[in-house]
C-alpha positions as CSV (number, residue, x, y, z in Angstrom):
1,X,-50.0,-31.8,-27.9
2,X,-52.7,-29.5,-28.6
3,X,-51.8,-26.9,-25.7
4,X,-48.1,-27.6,-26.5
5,X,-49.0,-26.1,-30.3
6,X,-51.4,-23.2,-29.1
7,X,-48.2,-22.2,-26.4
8,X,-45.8,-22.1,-29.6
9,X,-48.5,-19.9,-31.8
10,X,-49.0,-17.6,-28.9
11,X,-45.3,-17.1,-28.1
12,X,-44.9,-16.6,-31.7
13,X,-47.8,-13.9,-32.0
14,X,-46.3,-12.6,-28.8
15,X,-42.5,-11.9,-30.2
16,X,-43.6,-10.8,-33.7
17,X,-45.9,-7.8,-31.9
18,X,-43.2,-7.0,-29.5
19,X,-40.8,-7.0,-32.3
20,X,-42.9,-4.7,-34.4
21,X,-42.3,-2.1,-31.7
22,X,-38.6,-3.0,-31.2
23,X,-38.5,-2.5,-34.5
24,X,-40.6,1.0,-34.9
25,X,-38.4,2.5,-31.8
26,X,-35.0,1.0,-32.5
27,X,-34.6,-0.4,-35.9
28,X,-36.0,3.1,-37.5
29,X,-38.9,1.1,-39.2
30,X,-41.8,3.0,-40.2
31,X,-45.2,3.6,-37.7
32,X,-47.1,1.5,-39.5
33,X,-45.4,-1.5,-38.1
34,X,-47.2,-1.2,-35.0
35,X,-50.4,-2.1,-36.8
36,X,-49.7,-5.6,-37.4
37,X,-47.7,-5.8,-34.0
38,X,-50.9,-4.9,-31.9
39,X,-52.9,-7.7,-34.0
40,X,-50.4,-10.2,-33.8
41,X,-50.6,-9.0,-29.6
42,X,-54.6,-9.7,-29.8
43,X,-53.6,-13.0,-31.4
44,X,-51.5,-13.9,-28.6
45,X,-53.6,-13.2,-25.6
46,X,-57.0,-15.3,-27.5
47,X,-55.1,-17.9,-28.1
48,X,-53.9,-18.4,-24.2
49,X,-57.8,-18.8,-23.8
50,X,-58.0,-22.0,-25.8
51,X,-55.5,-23.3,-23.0
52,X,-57.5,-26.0,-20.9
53,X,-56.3,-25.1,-17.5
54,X,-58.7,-24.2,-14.0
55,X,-56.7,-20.8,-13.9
56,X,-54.9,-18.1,-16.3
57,X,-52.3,-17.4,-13.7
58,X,-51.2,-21.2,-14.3
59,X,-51.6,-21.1,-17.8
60,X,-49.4,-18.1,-17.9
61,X,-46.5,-19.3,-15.9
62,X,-46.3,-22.7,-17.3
63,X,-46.4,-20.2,-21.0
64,X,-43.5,-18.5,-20.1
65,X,-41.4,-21.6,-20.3
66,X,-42.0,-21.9,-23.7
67,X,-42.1,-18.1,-24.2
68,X,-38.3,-18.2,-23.6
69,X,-37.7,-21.2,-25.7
70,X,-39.6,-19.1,-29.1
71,X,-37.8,-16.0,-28.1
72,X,-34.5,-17.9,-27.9
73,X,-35.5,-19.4,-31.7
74,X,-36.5,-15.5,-33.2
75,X,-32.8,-14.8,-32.0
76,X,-31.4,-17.6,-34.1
77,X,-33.6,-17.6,-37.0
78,X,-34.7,-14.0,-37.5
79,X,-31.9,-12.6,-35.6
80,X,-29.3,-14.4,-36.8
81,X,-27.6,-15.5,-33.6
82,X,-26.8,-18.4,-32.6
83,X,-27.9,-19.2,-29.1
84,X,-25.1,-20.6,-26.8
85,X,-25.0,-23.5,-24.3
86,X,-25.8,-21.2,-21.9
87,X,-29.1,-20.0,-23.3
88,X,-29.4,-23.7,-24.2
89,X,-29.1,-24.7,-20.4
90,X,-31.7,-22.4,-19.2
91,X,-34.8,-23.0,-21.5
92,X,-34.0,-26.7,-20.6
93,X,-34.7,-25.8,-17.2
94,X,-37.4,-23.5,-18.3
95,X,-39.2,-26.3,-20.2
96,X,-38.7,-28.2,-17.4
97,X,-40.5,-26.2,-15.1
98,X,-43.3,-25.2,-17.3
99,X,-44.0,-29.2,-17.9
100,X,-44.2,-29.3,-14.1
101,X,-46.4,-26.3,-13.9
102,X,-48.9,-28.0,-16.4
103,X,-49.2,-31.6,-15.8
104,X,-48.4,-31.8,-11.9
105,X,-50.8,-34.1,-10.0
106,X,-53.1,-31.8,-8.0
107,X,-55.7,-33.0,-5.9
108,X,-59.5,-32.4,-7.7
């Protein structure tokens, strides 16, 4: 549960810095948004670290499953889109994936 939680917070920290540059270059926001966007991007890659896992490339595929799952929420609830079945399809399969990724029987 615990790596399940520090996924969502760094997806979320991840999104929010990306979207402070989306929103500098595209949305006609003011520089100063980057500022929090880079923190929010330094709270994203320390809290992959608190991910108990033998090696980051692991921890960062089975991440992107849940990635695509936040980023699919920021479009409904900050975007104000409603994803479709579609999108709803893929994270399941995503999610999917990411479970396997993480919690796969591997030989010590």
């Amino acid at each position: 549960m615990i790596t399940f939680l520090v996924y969502v917070g760094a997806a979320l920290a991840e999104i929010a810095g990306c979207f402070a540059y989306w929103a500098w270059r595209r949305l006609d926001q003011p520089v100063w948004w980057l500022v929090p966007g880079m923190l929010s991007l330094a709270a994203f890659a320390y809290l992959l670290t608190l991910v108990d896992s033998d090696a980051a490339g692991r921890t960062y595929a089975a991440y992107g499953g849940v990635y695509i799952a936040a980023s699919l929420f920021w479009l409904w609830a900050v975007e104000g889109r409603q994803p479709d079945r579609w999108d709803l399809a893929g994270v399941a399969i995503c999610l999917a994936g990411a479970a396997l990724i993480l919690w796969a029987p591997r030989p010590a």
